[in-house]
C-alpha positions in Angstrom: 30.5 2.6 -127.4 31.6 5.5 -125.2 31.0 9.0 -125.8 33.4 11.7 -124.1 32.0 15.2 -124.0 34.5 17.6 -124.4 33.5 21.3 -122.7 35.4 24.8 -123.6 36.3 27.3 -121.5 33.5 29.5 -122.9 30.8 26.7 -122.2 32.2 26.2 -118.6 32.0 30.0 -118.2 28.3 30.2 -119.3 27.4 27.2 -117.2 28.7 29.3 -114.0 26.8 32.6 -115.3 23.5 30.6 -115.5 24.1 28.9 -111.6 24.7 32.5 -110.3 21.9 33.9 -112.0 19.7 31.0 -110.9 21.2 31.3 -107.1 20.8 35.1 -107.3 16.4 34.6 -107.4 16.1 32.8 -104.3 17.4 35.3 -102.7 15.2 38.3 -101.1 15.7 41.5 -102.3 17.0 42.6 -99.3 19.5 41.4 -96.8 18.2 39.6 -93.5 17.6 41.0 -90.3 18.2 39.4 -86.9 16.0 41.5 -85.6 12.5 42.8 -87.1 12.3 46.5 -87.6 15.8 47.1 -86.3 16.7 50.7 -86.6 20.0 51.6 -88.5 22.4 53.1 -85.4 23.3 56.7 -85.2 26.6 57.9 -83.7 26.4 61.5 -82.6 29.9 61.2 -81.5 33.2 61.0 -82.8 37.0 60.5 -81.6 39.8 62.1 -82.4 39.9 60.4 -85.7 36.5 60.9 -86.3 35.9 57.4 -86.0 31.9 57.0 -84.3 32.2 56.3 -80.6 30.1 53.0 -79.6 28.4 53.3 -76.4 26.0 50.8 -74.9 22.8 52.6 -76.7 23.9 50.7 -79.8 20.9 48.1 -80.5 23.9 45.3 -81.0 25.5 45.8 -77.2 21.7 46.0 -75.9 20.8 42.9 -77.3 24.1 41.6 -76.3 23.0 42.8 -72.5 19.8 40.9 -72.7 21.3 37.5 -74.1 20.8 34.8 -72.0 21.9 31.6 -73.9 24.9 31.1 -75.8 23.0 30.3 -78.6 21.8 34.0 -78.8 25.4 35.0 -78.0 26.2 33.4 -81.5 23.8 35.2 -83.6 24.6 38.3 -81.8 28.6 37.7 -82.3 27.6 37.0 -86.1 26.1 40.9 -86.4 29.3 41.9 -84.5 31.8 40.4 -87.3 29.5 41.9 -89.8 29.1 45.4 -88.4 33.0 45.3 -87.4 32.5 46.3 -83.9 34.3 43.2 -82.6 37.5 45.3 -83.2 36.4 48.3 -81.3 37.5 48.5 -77.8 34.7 49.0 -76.1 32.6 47.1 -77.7 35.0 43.7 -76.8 34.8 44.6 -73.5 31.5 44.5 -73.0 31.7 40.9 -75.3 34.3 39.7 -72.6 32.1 40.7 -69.2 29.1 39.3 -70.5 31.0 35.6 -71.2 33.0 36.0 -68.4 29.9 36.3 -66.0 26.5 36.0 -67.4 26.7 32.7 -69.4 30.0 31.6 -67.4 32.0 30.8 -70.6 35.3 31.5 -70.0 37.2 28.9 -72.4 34.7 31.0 -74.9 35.8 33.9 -73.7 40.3 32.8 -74.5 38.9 32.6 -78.0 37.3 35.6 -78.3 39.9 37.0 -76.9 42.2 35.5 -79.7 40.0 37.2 -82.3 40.9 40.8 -80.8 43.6 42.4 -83.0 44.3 45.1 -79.7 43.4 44.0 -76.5 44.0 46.2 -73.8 44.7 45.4 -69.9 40.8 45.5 -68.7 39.9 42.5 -71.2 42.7 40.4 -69.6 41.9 41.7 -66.4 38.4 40.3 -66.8 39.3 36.7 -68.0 42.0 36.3 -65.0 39.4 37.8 -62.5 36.5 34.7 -64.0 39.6 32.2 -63.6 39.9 33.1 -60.0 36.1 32.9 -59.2 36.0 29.8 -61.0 38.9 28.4 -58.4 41.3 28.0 -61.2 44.6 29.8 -60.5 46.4 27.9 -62.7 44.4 28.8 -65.5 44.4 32.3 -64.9 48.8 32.2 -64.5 48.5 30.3 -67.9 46.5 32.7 -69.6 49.0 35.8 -68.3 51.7 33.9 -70.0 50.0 32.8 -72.8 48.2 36.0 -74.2 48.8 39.0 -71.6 52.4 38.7 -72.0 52.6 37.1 -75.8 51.0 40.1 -76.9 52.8 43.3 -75.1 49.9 44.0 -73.4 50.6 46.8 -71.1 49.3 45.9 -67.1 47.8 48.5 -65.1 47.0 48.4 -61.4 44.0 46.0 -61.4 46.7 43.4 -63.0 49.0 43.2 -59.9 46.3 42.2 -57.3 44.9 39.7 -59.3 48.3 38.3 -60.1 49.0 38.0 -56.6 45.5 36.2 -55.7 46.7 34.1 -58.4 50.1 33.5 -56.6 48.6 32.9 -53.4 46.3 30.5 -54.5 49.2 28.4 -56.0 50.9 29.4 -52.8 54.0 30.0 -55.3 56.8 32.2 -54.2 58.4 32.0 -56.9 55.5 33.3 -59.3 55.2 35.9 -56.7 58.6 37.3 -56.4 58.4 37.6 -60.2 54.9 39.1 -60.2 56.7 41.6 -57.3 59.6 42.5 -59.7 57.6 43.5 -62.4 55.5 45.4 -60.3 58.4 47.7 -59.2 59.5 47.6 -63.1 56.1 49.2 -64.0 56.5 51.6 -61.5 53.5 50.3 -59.2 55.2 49.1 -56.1 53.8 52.4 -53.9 50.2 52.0 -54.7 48.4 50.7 -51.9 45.9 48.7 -53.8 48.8 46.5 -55.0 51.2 46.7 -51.7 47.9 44.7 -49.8 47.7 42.0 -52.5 51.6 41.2 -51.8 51.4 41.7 -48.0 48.3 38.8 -48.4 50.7 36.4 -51.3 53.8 36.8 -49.3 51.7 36.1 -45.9 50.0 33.1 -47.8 53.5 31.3 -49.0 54.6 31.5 -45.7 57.2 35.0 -45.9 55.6 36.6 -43.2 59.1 38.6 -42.9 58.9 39.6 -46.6 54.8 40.7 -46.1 56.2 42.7 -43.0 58.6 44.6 -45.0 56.2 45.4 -48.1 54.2 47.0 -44.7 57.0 49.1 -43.6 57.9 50.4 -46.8 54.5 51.7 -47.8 53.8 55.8 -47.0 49.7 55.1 -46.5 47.9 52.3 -45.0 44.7 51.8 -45.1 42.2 49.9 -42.5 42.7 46.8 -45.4 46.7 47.0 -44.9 46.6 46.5 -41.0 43.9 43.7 -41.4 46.3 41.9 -44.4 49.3 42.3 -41.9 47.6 40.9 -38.8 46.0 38.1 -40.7 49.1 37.1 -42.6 50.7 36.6 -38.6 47.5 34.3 -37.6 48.0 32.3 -40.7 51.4 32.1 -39.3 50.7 31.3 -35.9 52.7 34.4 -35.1 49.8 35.5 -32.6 51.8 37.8 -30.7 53.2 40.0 -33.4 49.9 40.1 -34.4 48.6 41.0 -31.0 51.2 43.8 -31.2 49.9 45.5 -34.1 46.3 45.1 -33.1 47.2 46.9 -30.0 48.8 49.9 -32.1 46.5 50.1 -35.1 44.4 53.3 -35.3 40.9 51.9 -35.8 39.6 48.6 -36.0 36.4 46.9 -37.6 35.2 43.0 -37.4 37.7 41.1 -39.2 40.3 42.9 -37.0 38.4 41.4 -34.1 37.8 37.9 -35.8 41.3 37.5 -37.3 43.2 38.2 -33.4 40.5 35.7 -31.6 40.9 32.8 -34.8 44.7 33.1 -34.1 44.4 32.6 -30.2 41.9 29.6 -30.8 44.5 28.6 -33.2 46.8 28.4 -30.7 44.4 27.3 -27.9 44.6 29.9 -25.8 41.3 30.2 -24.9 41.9 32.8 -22.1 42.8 35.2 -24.6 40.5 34.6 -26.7 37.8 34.9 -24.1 39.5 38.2 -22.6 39.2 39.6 -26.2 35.9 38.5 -27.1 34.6 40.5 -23.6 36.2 43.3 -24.8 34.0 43.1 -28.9 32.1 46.3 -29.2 30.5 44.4 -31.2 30.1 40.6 -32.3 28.6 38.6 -35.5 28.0 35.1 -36.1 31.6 34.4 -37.0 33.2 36.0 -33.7 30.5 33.2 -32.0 31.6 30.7 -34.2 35.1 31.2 -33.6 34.7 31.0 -29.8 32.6 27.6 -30.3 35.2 25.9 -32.2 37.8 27.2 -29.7 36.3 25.2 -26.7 35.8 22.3 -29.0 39.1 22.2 -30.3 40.4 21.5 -26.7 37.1 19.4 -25.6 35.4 22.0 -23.1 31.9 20.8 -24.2 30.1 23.0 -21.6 31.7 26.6 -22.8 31.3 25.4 -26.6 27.0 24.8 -25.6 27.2 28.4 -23.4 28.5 30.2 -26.1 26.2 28.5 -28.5 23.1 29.0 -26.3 24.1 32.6 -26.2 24.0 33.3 -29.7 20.8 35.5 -30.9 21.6 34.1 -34.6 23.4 31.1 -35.4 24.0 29.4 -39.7 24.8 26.1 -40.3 28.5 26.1 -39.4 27.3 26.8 -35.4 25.1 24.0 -35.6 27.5 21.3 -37.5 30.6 22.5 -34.9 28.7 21.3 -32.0 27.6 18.4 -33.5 30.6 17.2 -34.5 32.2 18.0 -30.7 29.1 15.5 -29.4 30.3 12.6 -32.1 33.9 12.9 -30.7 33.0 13.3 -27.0 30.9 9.9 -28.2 27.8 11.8 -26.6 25.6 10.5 -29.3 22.0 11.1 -28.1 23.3 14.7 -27.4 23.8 15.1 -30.9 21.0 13.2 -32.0 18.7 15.5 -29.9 20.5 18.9 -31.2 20.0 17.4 -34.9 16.1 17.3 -34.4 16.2 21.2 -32.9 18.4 22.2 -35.6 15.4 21.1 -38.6 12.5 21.9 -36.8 14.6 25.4 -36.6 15.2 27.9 -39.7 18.8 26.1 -40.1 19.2 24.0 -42.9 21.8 21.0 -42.7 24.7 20.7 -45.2 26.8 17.6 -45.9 29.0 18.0 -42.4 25.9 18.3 -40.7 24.6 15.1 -42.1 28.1 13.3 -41.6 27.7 14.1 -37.7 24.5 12.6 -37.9 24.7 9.4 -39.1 27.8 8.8 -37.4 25.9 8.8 -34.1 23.1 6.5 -35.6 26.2 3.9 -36.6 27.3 3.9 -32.8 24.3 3.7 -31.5 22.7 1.0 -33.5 20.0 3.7 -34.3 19.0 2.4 -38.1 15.6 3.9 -38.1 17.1 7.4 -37.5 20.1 6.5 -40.1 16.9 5.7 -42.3 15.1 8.7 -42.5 18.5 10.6 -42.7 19.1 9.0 -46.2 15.3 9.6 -47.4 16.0 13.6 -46.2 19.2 13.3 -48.7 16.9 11.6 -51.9 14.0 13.8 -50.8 15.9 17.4 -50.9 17.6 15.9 -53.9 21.5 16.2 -51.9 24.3 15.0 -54.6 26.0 12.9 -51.8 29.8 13.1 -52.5 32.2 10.7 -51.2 32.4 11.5 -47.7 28.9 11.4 -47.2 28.4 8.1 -49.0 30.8 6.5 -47.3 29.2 7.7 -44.0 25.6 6.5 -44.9 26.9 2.8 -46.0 29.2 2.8 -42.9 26.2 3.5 -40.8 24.1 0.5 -42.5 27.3 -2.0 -42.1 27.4 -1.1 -38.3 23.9 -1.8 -37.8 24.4 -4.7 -39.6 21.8 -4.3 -42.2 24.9 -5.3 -44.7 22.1 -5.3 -47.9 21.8 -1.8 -48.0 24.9 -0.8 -47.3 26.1 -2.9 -50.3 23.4 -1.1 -51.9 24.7 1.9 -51.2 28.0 1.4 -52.0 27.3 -0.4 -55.2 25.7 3.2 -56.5 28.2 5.3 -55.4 30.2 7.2 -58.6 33.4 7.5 -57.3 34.8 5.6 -54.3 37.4 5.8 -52.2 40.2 3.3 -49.8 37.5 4.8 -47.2 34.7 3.0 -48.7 36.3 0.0 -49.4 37.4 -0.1 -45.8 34.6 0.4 -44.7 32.2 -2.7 -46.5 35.3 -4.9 -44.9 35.2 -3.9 -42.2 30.7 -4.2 -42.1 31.4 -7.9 -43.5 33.8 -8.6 -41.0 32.1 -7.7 -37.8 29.3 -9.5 -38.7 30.6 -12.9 -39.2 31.0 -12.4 -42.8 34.6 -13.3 -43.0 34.1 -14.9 -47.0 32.3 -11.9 -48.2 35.8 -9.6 -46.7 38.0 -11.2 -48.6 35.9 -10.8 -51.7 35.8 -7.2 -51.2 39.2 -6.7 -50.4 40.4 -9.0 -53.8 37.5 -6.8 -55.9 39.6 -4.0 -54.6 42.5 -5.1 -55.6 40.9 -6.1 -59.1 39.8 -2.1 -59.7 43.3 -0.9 -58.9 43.2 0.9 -55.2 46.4 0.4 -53.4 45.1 -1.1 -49.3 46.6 1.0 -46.7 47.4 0.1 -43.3 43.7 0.3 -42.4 42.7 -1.7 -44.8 44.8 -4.5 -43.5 43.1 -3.9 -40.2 39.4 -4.3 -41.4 40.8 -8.1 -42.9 42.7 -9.0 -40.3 39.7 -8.3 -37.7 37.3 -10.1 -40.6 39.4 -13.2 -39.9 39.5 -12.9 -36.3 35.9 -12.8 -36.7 35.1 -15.7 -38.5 38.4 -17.5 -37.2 40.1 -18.2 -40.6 43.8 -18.7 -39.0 45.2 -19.6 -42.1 44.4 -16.6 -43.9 44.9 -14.0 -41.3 48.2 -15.0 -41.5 48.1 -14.7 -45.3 47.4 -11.4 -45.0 49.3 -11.1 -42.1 52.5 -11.4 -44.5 50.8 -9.6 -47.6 50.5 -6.8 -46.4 54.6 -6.6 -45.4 55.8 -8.6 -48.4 53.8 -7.0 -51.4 52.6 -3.7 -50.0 55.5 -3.4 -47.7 53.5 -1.7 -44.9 55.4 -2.0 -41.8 52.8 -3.7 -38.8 51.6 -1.4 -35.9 50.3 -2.2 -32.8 46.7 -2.5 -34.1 47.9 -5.3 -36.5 49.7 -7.0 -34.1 46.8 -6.8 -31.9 44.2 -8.6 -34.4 46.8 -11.4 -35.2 47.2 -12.2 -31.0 43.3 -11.8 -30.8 43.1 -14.6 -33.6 45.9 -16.8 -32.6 43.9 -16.1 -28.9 40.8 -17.0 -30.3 42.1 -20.0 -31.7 43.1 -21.6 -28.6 47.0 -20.6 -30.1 48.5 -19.0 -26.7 52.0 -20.1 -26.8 52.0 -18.5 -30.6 50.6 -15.7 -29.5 52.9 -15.2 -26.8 56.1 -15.6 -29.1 54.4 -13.1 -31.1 54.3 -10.6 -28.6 57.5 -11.7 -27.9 59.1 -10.8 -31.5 57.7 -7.2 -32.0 59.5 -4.1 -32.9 57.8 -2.1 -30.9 57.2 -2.3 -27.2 53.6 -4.1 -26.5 51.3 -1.9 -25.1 48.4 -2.9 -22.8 45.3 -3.2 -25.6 47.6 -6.8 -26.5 48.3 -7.7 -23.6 45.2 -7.3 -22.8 43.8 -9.4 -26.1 46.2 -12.1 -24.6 45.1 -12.8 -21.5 41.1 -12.4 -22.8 42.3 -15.6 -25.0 43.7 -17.2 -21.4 40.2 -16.4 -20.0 38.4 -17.9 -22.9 41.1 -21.0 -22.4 41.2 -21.3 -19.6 44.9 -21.2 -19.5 45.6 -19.8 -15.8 49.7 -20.6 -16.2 50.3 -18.2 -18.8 47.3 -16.0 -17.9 48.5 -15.1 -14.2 52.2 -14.2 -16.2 50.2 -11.9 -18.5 47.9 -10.6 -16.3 50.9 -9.5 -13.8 52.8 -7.8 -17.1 49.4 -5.6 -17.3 49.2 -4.7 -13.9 52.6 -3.3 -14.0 51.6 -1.7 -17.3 48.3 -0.3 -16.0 48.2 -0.5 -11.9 44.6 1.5 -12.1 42.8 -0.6 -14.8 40.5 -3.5 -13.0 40.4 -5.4 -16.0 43.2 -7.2 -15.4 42.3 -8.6 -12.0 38.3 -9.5 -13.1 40.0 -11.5 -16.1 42.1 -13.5 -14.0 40.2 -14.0 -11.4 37.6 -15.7 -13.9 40.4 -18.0 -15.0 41.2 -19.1 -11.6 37.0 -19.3 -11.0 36.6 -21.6 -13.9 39.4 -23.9 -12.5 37.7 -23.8 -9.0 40.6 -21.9 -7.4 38.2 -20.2 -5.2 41.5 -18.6 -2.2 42.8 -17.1 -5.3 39.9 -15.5 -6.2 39.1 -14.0 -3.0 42.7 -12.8 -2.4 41.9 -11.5 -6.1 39.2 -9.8 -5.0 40.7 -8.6 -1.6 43.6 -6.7 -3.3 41.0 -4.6 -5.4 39.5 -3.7 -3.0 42.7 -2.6 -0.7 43.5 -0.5 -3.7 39.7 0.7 -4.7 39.7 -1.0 -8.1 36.2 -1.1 -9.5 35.0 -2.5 -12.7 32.4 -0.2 -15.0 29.4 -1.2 -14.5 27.3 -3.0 -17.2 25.5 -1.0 -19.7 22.9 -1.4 -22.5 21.3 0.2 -25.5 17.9 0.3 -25.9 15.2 2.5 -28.3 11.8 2.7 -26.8 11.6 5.7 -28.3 13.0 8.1 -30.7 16.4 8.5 -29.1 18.2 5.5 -27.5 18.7 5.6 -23.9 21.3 3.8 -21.8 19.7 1.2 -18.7 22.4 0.8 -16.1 22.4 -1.8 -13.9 23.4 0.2 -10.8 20.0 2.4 -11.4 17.9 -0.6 -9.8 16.2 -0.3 -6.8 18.2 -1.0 -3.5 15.6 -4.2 -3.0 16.5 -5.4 -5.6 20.1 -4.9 -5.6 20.1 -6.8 -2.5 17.8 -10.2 -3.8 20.5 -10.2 -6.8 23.3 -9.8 -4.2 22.1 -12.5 -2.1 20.9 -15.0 -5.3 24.6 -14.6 -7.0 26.0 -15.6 -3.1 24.0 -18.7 -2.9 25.1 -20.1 -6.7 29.0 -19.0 -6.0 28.7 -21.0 -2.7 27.0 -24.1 -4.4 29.3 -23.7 -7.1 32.1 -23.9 -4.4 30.8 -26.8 -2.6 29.7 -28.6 -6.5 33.6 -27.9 -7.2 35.1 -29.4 -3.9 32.7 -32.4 -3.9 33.8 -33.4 -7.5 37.2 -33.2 -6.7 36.6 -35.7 -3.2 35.5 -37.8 -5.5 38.1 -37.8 -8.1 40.4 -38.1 -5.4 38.7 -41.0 -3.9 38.8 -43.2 -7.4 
């Protein structure tokens, strides 16, 4: 049996009265305080509608000063609601500055900034300006839209320049040229503060015509005005318009100086740039720097070390320029030695420094340097990005300790074609031809598209290992499915394995079918596969084709000449032999690697003693002429039977 209990209006009402009453005795008799013995503000002053005026003695702003977390900006935003002052002018700006900088919330910031019922110029001002800092333009030209313009917010001259950082950083002219219509519709276009910013957006996009008549038009400039204009033509590679105005401007300070010498290195001319420099009254680290990179950029290693010799004080970007000049002039112990006086200095490396680095170690072989480069990185707690990863686990795949570099590859966060290229081509030149193609197919599995150097790395793993088959697999893969036209490189790797493979005549008719005209470097792969084959028919056609190609290089003649050595042809050797020396054809002499120490050194066989030079002489004479007399008696012999 069911019972329904049928309530009145009257019982429902009394019900409620009894829960408030109940709710109303846990409370305290007064109302909280966020903070203990918090004074009750006085306002001293008034506005014109006798409204108080907040200023930053109020206890609310002051503990909104000292708020570090924006936990505490909460509870302090809570008081503000309460209190009203999130309405009053003032009082939101200061809200704004503090997210905007201190605690570095600027999407916290956009919804504040909602919230305000009047916002004036200054408040959007100061949410563009954090965009900027935090390298997001777009977010900044988004916001203008969005809110500056949605709600009739009248600019003022702090909005132009920022707009046109904004613009510039887009490197939209378009934005710009409506940015610079509204500034002559409010009435701005005359104040200098905004005619720099669109001399710097219109250099920036390229208009360096349009940036030269927002410099005309002006009746003031300022020492900021001539610098804008100079540097927009340096951007521009307009050096001597530039050079023009330098020489006509009234005064000059060190960006002046910086920005004319940047544009000749720019241009590599390093005279003028060195005829300038002379003439500094003054010089800082960057006017050094600039000269450095100048004689780097066009290989004059022995100014680039003057100049950086010279310098009384020198950052991280001296150091890492020279060090990168050494890796590409492939002086390597150079670099390795400047590396260990750059950290027993006051320099600290960076990322680029560390790249240089361990790109000598990987041509040199030098692991146990490469080693304690990537215990410096865990031990000063470096976040390795891409770049640098990739140049660590290149380092370990070239000095073939292939378990660490998989290691380091395998804990990399994000990876790039680079990377990928880079544990082929470790596997490959190794022997490791198997483990390649798995790296290339796990590739392919995670989604990366191969490029052409990709291609390169497998096709050199196959030459490697000698898997004809599949070289030629990927030989046609890479044209059919990725449709990546072959270069010379490509062509190169599948002669070298055809070569390798004792495939001559296919090699030939692939030299034979290219698009492009064969340069020495396969030539030169097919006539090492002759050599190796012993195939002196097709190696004296090939080795002629390279002479005529390259009449200076020697390699052609001591590869042929071993051919016609291995098949006892002993005249055509010496007539070989003969002709290099009528035309003063010497092969580089042999060279080796070692580490007895900390940095590798290079043994030369032309540094022995002359003693010795001439037992080794006389020891290789006797063998060739036993060889000779072995060759002719074997062939008496055959003749005879």
């Amino acid at each position: 049996m069911s019972v329904r209990l049928k309530f009145t209006k009257t019982t429902e009402a009394s019900l409620s009265l009894d829960k408030f009453i109940k709710s109303q005795k846990n409370l305290p008799k007064t109302p909280p305080k966020l903070w203990a013995n918090e004074p009750k503000p006085k306002f001293t002053d008034t506005d014109n509608q006798r409204l108080p005026i907040v200023d930053l003695s109020h206890p609310i702003l002051q503990k909104l000063e000292s708020c570090s977390t924006v936990k505490e900006f909460h509870q302090i935003h809570t008081q503000l609601l309460v209190s009203g002052l999130s309405q009053d002018s003032f009082a939101a700006s200061r809200i704004l500055k503090k997210l905007c900088t201190s605690l570095s919330s600027v999407s916290l910031s956009v919804l504040f900034f909602d919230g305000i019922q009047e916002p004036d110029a200054f408040m959007c001002n100061t949410i563009m300006k954090s965009f900027l800092m935090l390298n997001d333009p777009f977010g900044a030209l988004s916001f203008y839209y969005e809110k500056m313009i949605a709600k009739f917010v009248e600019h003022n001259h702090y909005t132009f320049p920022l707009l046109g950082k904004v613009c510039a950083g887009i490197r939209s002219l378009r934005e710009g040229k409506k940015v610079h219509a509204r500034i002559v519709k409010c009435g701005f276009e005359l104040d200098l503060f905004v005619r720099n910013s669109l001399i710097h957006m219109y250099s920036v996009c390229g208009e360096v015509l349009d940036a030269r008549k927002v410099f005309e038009d002006g009746p003031v400039w300022d020492l900021v005005t001539w610098n804008s204009m100079i540097d927009g033509y340096v951007k521009n590679r307009e050096v001597g318009f530039a050079r023009e105005l330098f020489d006509f401007m009234p005064e000059r300070d060190i960006f002046t100086w910086n920005s004319m010498i940047s544009g000749y290195v720019d241009v590599g001319d390093m005279e003028a740039a060195n005829g300038l420099f002379d003439l500094m009254p003054f010089r800082d680290v960057v006017s050094w720097n600039c000269m450095i990179d100048g004689y780097a950029k066009i290989g004059n290693v022995t100014s680039a070390r003057n100049c950086f010799d010279r310098m009384c004080m020198r950052n991280v970007v001296s150091w890492n320029i020279l060090l990168a000049l050494y890796v590409r002039c492939k002086d390597y112990c150079e670099c390795l030695r400047l590396f260990d006086r750059m950290i027993r200095g006051d320099a600290k490396p960076n990322e680029a420094s560390l790249m240089s680095v361990l790109t000598a170690c990987a041509n040199m072989g030098a692991i146990d340097i490469g080693q304690w480069i990537h215990s410096y990185i865990q031990k000063c707690r470096i976040k390795p990005d891409v770049l640098l990863s990739t140049s660590l686990l290149t380092m370990y795949a070239k000095c073939g300790v292939m378990d660490l570099a998989r290691n380091v590859f395998d804990n990399m966060t994000e990876k790039n074609v680079v990377s990928w290229n880079s544990m082929i081509m470790g596997y490959g030149m190794h022997g490791q031809g198997e483990k390649a193609l798995e790296m290339f197919m796990e590739m392919e599995k995670r989604g990366l598209t191969p490029n052409d150097a990709t291609f390169i790395c497998v096709l050199s793993a196959c030459t490697h290992a000698g898997m004809v088959l599949e070289g030629w697999w990927y030989f046609d893969l890479m044209q059919r499915i990725y449709k990546i036209e072959p270069k010379v490189e490509h062509y190169g790797c599948m002669v070298d394995l055809l070569g390798r493979a004792g495939l001559m005549r296919d090699s030939e008719e692939l030299v034979g079918k290219l698009p492009m005209e064969a340069g020495p470097a396969l030539w030169g792969a097919l006539l090492s596969a002759c050599s190796t084959h012993s195939n002196s028919e097709l190696g004296k056609i090939v080795a002629e084709h390279l002479m005529e190609l390259e009449p200076r290089d020697p390699g052609p003649y001591v590869l042929l000449s071993n051919i016609y050595a291995s098949e006892g042809k002993w005249d055509e050797v010496e007539n070989l032999r003969r002709i290099m020396k009528e035309k003063e054809l010497e092969k580089a002499v042999g060279s080796s690697l070692v580490h007895p120490g900390e940095f590798a050194s290079e043994s030369i066989v032309e540094n022995c003693p002359p003693h010795r030079k001439c037992i080794v002489y006389s020891m290789l004479g006797e063998i060739g002429a036993q060889m000779k007399m072995c060759r002719r008696d074997v062939a008496s012999q055959i003749s005879m039977q």
